[in-house]
C-alpha positions in Angstrom: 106.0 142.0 48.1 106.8 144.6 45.7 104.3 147.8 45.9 102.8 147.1 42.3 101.6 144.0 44.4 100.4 146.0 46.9 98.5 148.6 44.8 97.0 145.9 42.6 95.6 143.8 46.0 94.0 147.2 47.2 92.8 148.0 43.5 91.4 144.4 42.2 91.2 142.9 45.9 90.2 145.1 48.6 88.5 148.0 46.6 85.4 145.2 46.1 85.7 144.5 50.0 85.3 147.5 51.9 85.2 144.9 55.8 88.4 143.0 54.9 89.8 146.5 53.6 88.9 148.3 56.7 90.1 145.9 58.6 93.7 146.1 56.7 93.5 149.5 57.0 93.6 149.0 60.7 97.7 148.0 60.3 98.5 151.0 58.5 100.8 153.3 60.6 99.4 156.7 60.3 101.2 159.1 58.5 102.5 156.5 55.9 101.9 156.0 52.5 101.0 152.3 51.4 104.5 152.0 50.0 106.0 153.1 53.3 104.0 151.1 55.5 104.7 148.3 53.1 108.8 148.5 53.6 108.9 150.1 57.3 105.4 148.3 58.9 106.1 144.6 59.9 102.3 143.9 61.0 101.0 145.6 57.4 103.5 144.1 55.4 102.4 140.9 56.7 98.9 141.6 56.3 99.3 142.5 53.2 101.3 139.0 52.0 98.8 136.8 53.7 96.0 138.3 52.2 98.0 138.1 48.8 98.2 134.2 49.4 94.0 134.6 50.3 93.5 135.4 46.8 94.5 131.9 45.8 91.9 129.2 46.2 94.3 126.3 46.6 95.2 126.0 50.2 98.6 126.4 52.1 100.3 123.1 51.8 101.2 122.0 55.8 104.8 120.1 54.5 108.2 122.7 53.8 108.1 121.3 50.1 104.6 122.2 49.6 105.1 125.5 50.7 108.1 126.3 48.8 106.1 124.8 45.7 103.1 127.1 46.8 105.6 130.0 47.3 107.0 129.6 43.7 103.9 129.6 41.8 101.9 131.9 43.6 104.3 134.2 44.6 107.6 134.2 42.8 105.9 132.9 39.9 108.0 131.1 37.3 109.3 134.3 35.7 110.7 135.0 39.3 114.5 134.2 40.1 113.8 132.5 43.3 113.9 128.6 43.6 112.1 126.0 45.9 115.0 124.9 47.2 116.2 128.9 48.2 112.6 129.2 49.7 113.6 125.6 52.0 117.0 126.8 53.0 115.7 130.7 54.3 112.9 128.6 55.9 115.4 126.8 58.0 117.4 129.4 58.4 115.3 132.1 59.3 112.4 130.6 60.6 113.5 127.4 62.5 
């Protein structure tokens, strides 16, 4: 996630939330700004993505292709450089 992701999910998201906010707030290491805690706080940075992917109605495919689908038009976008088929091979190599 870049941090113009970030502030726009606490300025378009969260700010009309304040429970699911608080609650996000709650991974935030102290100390940190949101741009810190994005790039050195695994369990906000992860927060922060899934709720990203919580902004779009269409569900979470369960099959690898429909993910990396998913991942490319709600995430990458189709300005982005990344492929499906880069989003398939990092899946099996860094998560299987």
């Amino acid at each position: 996630m870049e941090p113009a992701t970030l502030y726009d999910l606490y300025e378009n998201f969260l700010k009309f939330r304040p429970e699911t906010k608080a609650l996000m707030d709650k991974y935030q290491a102290p100390g940190l700004s949101l741009k810190e805690n994005l790039t050195m706080n695994l369990a906000f940075a992860t927060a922060a993505a899934r709720l990203q992917y919580f902004r779009v109605r269409e569900p979470i495919p369960e099959t690898l292709d429909g993910q990396a689908a998913y991942w490319k038009k709600y995430w990458n976008t189709k300005h982005g450089k990344g492929t499906t088929d880069q989003y398939s091979e990092h899946y099996k190599k860094y998560v299987l």
